[in-house]
VOBA-1610 file (N, C-alpha, C; in pm, whole numbers, padded with zeros to 5 digits, always signed):
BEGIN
Unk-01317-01434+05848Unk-01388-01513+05748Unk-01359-01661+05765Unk-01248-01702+05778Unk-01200-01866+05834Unk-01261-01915+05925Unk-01255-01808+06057Unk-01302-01852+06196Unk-01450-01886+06175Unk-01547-01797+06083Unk-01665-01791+06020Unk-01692-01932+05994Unk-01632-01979+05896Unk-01645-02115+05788Unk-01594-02210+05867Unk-01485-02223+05954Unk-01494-02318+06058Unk-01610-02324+06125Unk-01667-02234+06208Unk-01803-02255+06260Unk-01902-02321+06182Unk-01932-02279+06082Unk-01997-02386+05952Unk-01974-02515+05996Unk-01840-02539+05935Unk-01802-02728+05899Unk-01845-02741+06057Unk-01856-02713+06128Unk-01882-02753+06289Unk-01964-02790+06288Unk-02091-02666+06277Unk-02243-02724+06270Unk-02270-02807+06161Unk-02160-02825+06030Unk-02175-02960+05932Unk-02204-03119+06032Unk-02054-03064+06104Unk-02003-03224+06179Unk-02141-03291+06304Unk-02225-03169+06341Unk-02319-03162+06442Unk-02420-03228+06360Unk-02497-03157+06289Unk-02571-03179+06160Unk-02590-03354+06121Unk-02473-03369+06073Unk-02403-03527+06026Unk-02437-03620+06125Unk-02354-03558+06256Unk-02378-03685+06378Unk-02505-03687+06443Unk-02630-03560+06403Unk-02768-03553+06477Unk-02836-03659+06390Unk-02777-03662+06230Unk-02854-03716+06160Unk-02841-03874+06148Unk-02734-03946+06200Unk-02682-04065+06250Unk-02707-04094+06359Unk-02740-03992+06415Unk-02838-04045+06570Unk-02987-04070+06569Unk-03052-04020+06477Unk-03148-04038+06455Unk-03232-04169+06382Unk-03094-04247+06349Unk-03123-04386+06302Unk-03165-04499+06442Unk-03244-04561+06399Unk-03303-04660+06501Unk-03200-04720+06578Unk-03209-04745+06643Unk-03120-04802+06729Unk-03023-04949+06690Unk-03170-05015+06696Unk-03175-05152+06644Unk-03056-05138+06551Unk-03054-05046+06458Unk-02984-05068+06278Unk-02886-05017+06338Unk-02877-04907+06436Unk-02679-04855+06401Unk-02634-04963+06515Unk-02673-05040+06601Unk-02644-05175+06685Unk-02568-05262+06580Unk-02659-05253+06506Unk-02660-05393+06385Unk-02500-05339+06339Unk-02534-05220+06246Unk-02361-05153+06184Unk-02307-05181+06250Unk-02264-05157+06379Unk-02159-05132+06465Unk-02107-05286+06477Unk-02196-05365+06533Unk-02104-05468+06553Unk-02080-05557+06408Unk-02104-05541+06234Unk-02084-05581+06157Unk-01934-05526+06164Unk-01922-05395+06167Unk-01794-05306+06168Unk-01691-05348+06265Unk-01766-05411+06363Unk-01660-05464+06447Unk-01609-05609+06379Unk-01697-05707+06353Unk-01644-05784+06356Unk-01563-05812+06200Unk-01594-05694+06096Unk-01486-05683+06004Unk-01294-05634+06035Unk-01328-05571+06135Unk-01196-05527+06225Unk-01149-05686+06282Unk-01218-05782+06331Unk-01207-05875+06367Unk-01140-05957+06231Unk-01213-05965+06179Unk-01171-06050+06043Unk-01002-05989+05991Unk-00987-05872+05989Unk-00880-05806+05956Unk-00771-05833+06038Unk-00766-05837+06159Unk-00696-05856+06261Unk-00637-06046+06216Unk-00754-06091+06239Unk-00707-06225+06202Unk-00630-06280+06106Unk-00688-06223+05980Unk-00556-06202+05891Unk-00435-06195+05866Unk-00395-06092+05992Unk-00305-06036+06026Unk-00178-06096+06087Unk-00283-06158+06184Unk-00200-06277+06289Unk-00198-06390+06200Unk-00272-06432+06115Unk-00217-06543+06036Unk-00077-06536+05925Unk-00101-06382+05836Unk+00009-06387+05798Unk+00135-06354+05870Unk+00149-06337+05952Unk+00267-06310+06045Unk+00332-06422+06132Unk+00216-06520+06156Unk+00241-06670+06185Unk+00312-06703+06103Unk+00216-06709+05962Unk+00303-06779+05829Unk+00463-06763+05786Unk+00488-06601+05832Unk+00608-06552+05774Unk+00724-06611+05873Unk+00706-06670+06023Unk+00731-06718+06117Unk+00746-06871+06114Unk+00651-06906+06063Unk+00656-07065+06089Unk+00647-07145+05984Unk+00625-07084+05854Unk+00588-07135+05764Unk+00458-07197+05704Unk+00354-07166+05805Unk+00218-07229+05795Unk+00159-07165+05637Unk+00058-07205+05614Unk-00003-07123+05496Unk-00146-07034+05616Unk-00137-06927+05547Unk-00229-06859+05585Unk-00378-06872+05608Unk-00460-06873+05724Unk-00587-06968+05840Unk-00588-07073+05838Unk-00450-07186+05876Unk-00384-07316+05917Unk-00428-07282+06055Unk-00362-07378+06126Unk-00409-07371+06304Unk-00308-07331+06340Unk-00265-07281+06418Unk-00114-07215+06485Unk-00116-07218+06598Unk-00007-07257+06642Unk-00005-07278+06783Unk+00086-07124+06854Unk+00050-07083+06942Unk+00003-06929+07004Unk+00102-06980+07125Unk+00277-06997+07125Unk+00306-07026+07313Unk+00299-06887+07359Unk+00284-06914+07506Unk+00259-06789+07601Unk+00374-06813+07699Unk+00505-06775+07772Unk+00575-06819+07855Unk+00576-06717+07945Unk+00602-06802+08067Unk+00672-06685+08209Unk+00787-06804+08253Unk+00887-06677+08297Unk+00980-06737+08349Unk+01023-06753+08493Unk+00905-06656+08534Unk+00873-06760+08694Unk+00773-06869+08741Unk+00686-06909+08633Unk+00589-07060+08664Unk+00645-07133+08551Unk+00726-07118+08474Unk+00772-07206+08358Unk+00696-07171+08266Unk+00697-07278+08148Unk+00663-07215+08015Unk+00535-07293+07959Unk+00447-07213+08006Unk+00330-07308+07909Unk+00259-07276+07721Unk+00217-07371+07709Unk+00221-07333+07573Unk+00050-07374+07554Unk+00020-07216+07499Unk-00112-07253+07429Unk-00153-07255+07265Unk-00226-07309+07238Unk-00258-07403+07131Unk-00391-07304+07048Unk-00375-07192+06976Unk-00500-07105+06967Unk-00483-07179+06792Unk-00622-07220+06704Unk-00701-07237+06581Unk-00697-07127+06530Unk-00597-07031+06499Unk-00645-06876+06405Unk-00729-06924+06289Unk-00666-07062+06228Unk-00739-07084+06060Unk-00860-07088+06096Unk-00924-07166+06242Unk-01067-07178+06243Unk-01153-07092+06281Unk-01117-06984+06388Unk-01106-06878+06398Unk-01164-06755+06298Unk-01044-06753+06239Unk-01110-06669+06083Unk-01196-06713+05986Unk-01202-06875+05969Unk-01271-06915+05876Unk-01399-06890+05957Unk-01465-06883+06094Unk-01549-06915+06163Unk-01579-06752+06096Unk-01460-06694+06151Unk-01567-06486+06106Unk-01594-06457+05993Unk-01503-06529+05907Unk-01556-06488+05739Unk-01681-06524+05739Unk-01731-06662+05799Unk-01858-06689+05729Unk-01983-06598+05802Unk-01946-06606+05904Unk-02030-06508+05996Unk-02061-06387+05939Unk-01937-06303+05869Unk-01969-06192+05834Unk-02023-06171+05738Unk-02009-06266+05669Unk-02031-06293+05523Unk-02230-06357+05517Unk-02282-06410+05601Unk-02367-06384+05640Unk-02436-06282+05668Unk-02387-06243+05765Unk-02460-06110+05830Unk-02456-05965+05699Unk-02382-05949+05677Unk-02387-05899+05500Unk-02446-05928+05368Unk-02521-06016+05361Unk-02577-06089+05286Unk-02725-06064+05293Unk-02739-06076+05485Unk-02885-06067+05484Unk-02961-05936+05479Unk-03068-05971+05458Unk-03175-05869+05420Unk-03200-05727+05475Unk-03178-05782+05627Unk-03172-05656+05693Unk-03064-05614+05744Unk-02962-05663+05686Unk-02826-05552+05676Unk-02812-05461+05626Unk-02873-05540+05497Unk-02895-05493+05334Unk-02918-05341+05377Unk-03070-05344+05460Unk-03157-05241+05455Unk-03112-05152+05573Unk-03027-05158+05665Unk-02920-05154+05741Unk-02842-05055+05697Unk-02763-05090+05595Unk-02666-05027+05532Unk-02705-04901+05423Unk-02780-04933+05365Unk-02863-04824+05283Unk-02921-04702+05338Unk-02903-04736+05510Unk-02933-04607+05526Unk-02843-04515+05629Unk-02725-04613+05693Unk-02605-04590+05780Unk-02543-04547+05698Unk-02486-04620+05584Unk-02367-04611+05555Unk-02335-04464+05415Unk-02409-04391+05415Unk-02436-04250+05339Unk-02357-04164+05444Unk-02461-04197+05580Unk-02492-04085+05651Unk-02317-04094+05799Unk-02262-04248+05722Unk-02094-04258+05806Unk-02067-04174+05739Unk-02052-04222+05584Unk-01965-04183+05467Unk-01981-04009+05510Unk-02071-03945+05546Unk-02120-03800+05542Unk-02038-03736+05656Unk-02057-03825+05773Unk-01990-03764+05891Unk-01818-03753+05897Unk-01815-03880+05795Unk-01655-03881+05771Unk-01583-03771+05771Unk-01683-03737+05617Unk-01655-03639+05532Unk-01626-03485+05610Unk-01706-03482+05645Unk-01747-03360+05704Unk-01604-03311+05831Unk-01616-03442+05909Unk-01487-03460+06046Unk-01353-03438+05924Unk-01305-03483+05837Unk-01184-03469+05790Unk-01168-03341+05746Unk-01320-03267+05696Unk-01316-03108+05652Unk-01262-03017+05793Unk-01291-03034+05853Unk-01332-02992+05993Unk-01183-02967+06059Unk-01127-03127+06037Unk-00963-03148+06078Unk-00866-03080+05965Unk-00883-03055+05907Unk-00875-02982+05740Unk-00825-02837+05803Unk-00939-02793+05793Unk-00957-02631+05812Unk-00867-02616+05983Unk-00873-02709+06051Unk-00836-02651+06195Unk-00685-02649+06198Unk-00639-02779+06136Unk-00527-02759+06085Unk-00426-02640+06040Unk-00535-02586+05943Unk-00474-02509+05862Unk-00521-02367+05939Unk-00625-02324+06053Unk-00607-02226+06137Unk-00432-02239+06206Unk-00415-02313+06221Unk-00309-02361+06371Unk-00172-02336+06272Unk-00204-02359+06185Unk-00080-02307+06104Unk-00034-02185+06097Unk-00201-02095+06067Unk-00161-01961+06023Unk-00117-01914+06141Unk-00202-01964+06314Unk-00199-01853+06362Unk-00021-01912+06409Unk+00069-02018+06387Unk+00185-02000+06375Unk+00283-01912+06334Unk+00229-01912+06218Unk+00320-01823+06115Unk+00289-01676+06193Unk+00168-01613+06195Unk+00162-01513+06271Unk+00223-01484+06380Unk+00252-01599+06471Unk+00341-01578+06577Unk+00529-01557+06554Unk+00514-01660+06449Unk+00662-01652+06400Unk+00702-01485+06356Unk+00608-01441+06295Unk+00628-01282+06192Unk+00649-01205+06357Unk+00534-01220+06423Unk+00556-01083+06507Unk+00594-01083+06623Unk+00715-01270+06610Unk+00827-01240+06670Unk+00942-01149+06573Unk+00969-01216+06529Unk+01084-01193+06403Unk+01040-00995+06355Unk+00929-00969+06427Unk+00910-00804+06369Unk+00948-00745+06518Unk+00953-00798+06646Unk+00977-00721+06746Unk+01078-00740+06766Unk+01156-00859+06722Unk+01299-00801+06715Unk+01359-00744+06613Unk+01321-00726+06505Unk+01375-00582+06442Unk+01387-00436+06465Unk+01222-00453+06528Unk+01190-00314+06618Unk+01305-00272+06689Unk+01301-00381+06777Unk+01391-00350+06906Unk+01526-00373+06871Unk+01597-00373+06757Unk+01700-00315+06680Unk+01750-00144+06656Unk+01582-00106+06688Unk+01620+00039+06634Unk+01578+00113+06721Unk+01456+00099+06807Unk+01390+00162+06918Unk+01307+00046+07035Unk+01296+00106+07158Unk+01276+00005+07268Unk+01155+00002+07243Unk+01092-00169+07184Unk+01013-00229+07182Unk+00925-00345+07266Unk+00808-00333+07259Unk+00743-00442+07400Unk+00631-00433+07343Unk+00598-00627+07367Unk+00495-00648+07304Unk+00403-00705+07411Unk+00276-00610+07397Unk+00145-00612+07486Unk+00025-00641+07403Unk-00097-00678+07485Unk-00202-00682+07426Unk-00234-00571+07314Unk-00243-00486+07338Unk-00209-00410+07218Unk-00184-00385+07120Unk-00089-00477+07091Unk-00019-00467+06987Unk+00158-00427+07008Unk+00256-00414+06926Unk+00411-00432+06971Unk+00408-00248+06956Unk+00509-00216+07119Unk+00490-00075+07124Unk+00604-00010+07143Unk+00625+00081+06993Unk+00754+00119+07001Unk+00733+00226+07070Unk+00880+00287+07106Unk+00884+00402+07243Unk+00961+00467+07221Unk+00959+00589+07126Unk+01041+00692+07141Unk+01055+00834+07211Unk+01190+00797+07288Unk+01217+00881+07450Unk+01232+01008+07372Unk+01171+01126+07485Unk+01166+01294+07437Unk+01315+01337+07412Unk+01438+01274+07441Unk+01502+01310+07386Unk+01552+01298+07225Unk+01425+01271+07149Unk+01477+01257+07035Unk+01365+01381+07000Unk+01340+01495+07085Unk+01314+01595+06975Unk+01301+01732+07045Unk+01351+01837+06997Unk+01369+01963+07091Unk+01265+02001+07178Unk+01353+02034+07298Unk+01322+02058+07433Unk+01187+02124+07382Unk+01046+02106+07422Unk+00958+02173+07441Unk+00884+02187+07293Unk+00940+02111+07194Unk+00901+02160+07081Unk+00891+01998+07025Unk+00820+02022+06880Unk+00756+01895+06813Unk+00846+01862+06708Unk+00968+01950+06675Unk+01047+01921+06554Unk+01131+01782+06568Unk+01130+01667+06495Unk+01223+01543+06476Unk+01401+01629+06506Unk+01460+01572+06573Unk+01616+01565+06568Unk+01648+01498+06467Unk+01772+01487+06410Unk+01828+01402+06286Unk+01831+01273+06365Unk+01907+01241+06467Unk+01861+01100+06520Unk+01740+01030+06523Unk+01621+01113+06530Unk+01513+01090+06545Unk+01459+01040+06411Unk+01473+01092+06262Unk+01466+01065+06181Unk+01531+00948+06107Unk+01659+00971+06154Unk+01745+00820+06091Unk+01661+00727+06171Unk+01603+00759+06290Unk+01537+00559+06369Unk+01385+00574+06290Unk+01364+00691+06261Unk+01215+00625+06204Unk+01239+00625+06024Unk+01354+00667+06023Unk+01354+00579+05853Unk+01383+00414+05867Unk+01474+00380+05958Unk+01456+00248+05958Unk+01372+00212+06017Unk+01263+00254+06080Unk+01149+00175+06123Unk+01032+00121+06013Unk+01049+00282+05928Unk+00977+00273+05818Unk+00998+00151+05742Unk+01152+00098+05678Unk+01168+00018+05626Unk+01117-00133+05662Unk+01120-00101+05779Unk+01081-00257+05856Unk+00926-00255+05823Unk+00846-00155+05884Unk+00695-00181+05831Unk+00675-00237+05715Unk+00741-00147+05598Unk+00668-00192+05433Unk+00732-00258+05412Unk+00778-00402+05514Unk+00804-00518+05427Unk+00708-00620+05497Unk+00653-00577+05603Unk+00563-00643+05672Unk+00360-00563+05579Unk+00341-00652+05466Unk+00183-00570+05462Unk+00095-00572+05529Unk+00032-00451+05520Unk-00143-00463+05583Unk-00093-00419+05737Unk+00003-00401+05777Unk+00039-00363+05933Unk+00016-00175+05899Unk-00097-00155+06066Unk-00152-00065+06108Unk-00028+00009+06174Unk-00016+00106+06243Unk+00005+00214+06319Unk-00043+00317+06392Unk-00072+00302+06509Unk-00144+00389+06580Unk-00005+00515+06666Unk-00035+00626+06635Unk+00107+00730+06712Unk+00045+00743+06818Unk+00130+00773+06934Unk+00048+00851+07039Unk+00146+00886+07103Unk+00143+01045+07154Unk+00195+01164+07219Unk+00136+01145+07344Unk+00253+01174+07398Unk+00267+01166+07576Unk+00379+01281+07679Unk+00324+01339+07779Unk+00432+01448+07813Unk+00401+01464+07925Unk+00438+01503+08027Unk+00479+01494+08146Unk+00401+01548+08239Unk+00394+01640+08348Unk+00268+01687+08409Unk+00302+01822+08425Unk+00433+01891+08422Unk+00454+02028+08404Unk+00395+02131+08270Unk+00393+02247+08341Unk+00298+02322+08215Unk+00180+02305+08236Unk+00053+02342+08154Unk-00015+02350+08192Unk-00121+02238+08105Unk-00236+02245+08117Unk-00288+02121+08011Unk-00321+02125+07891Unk-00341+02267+07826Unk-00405+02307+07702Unk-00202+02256+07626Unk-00125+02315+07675Unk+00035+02292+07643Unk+00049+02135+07573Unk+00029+02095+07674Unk+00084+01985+07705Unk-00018+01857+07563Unk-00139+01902+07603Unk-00197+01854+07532Unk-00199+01893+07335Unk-00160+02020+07338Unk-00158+02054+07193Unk+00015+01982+07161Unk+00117+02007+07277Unk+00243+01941+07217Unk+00244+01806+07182Unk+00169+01718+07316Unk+00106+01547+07276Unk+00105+01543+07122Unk+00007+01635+07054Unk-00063+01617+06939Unk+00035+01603+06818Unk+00116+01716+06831Unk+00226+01787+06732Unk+00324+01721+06696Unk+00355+01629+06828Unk+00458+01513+06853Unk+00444+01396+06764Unk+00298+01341+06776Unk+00239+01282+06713Unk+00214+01264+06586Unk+00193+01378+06510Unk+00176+01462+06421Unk+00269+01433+06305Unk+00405+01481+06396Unk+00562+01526+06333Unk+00556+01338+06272Unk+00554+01270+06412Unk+00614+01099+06391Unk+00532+01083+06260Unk+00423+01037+06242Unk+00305+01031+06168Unk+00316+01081+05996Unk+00333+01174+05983Unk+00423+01278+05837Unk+00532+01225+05850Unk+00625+01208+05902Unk+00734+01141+05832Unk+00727+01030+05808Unk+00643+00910+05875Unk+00627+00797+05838Unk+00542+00804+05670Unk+00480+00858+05690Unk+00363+00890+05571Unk+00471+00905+05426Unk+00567+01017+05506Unk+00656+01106+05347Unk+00771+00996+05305Unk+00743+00858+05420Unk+00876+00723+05387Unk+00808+00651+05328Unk+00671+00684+05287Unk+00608+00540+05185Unk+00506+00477+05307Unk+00495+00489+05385Unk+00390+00428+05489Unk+00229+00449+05424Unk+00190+00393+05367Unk+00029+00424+05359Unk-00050+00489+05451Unk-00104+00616+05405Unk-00150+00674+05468Unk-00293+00612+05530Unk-00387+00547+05457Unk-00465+00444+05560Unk-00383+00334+05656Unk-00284+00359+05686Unk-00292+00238+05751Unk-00202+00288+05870Unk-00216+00447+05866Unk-00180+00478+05972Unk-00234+00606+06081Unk-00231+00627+06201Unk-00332+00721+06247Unk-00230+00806+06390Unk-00280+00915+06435Unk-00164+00964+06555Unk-00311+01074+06604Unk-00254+01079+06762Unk-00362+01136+06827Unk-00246+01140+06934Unk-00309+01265+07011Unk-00239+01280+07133Unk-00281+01276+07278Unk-00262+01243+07394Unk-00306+01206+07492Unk-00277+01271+07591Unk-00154+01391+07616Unk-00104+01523+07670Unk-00062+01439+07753Unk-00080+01484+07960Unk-00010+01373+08034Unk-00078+01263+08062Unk-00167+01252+07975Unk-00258+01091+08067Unk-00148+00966+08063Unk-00165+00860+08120Unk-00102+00760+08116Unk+00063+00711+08115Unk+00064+00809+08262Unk+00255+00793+08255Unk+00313+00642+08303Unk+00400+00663+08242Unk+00459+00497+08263Unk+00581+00526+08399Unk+00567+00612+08404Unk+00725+00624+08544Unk+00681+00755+08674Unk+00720+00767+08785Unk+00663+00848+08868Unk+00690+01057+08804Unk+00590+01116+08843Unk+00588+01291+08775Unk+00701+01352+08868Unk+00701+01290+09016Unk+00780+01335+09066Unk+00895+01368+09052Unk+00958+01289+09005Unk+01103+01320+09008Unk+01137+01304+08822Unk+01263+01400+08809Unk+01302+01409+08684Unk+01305+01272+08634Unk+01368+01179+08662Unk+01394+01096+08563Unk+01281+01068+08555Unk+01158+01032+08567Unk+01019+00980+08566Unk+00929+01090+08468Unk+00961+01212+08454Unk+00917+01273+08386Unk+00996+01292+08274Unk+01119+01290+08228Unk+01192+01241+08091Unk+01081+01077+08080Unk+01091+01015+08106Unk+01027+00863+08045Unk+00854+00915+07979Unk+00803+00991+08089Unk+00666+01012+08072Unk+00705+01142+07939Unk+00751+01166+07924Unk+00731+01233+07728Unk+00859+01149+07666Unk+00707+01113+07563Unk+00773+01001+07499Unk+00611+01037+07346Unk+00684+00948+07262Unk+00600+00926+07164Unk+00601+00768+07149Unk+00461+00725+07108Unk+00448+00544+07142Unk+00398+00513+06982Unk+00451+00385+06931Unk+00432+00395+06758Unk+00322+00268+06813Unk+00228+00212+06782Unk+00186+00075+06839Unk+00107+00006+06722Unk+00235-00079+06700Unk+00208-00145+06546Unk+00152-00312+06580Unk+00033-00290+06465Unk-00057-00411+06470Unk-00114-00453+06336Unk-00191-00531+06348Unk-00223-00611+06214Unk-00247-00747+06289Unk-00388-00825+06147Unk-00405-00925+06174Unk-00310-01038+06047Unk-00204-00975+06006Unk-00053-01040+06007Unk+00003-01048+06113Unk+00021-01025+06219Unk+00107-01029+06324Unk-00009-01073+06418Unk-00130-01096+06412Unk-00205-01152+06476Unk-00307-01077+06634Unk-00241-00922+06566Unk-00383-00813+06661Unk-00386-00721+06584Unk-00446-00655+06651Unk-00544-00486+06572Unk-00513-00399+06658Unk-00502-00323+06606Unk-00482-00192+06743Unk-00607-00159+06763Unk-00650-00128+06879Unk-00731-00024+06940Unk-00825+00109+06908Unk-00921+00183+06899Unk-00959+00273+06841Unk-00905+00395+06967Unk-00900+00336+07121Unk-00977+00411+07218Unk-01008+00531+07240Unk-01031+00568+07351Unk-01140+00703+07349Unk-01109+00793+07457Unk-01179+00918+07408Unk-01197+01083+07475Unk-01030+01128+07433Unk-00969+01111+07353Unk-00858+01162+07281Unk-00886+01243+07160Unk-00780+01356+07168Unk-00771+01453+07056Unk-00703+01410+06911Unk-00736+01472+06834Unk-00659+01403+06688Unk-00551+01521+06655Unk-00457+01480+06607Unk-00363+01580+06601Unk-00410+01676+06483Unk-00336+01748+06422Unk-00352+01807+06293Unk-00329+01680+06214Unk-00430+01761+06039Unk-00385+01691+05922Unk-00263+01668+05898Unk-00246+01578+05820Unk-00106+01540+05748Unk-00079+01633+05647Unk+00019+01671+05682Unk+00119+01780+05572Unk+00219+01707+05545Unk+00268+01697+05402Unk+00354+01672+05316Unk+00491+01757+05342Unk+00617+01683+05343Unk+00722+01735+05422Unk+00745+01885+05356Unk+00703+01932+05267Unk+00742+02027+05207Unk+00672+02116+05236Unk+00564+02067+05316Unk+00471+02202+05363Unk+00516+02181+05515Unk+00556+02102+05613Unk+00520+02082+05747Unk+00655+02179+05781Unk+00608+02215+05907Unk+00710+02364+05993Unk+00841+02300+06070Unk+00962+02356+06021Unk+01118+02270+05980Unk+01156+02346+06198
//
């Protein structure tokens, strides 16, 4: 919705400056160099009172301006600021006066005032994107290292992906170990202090067995993580588990240790608090419904 309404004030600021372009030439010529030579007048000012505070002159007196080098010696020039400024006041003061400034201004100076407006909205709102998406960065640092307090965490496009190794739940089977439970009660805790953060589960297992196996254990795994998060206070919208059997191993099938890594259960927590969304993706199974710990199989 921000990113939305920024686009707006954009086409405001476009809008503003098409419509200031569309003034005759002649007239925004005319503005421009009135505008300049009020910058001029200002400036002069400037240098006079700073003379004054220096030399004691009274302010648009004549002042003498030295310039020195100390390899041709020191020459000294002789600059009129009083006449100078008195020369731009009247000038400007003229050129403001007359008729077709007049008519000049009546129709520039809306359509500055507009573009101003519009550019400071603009610097406004972008501002205040660059902030949030700070703070967002700050949170989902400060959340992956909590993660990775309790379980090995890594943060990918994705979203931050926790990784819990198959040894946290019996050989061949979907039941939580008590270790397994103490890390996802404190995981739990860490979520519901972070709101509006998603959870996607996903079950993963190795290439032994066969695929209907492998794929219903993916699920169960999933399943188990998922209900207990749910029975710790986790909102049940805001969290989902599906299983993926052996697709997508992270270590080689060949050899044991590569197949301990490849069953694993992956928690992959997101939110546009932490500044992503998880993923829907596709041709994956959904595990079973959520059962309430008092019904789910011990």
């Amino acid at each position: 919705m921000k990113l939305n309404f920024m686009k707006t004030t954009k086409r405001t600021v476009e809008e503003a400056s098409d419509r200031l372009g569309d003034v005759p030439e002649t007239q925004r010529l005319l503005y421009t160099n009135v505008c300049a030579l009020r910058i001029l007048v200002k400036e002069l000012e400037t240098k006079s009172i700073r003379r004054m505070a220096t030399t004691g002159t009274t302010p648009g007196s004549s002042v003498p301006l030295p310039i020195s080098d100390a390899k041709v010696g020191v020459t000294v020039v002789w600059r009129d600021i009083g006449a100078e400024l008195s020369s731009a006041k009247v000038l400007l003061t003229t050129v403001e006066e007359s008729a077709e400034f007049k008519e000049c201004a009546a129709v520039v100076e809306p359509l500055v005032a507009e573009l101003t407006e519009c550019q400071a909205e603009a610097e406004k709102q972008r501002s205040a994107a660059e902030e949030a998406i700070r703070q967002k960065e700050e949170m989902r640092a400060r959340l992956l290292k909590q993660l990775n307090q309790v379980l090995e965490t890594k943060d990918t496009d994705r979203g931050l992906v926790v990784s819990m190794p198959d040894v946290l739940f019996d050989s061949g089977q979907y039941t939580l170990k008590p270790a397994a439970r103490e890390r996802l009660a404190r995981i739990s805790g860490i979520i519901l202090a972070y709101p509006d953060l998603k959870l996607q589960i996903e079950g993963y297992t190795d290439i032994l067995g066969s695929d209907e196996f492998n794929q219903k254990l993916s699920e169960k795994r999933a399943a188990s993580v998922r209900d207990y998060l749910i029975d710790a206070n986790v909102p049940l919208d805001n969290i989902s588990a599906r299983g993926l059997g052996k697709a997508n191993p992270i270590a080689d099938n060949k050899t044991s240790a590569g197949r301990k890594l490849n069953r694993r259960v992956e928690m992959i927590v997101s939110g546009d608090v932490i500044g992503k969304v998880v993923g829907t993706g596709n041709g994956t199974a959904n595990p079973p419904a959520y059962k309430p710990a008092s019904q789910s199989s011990q």
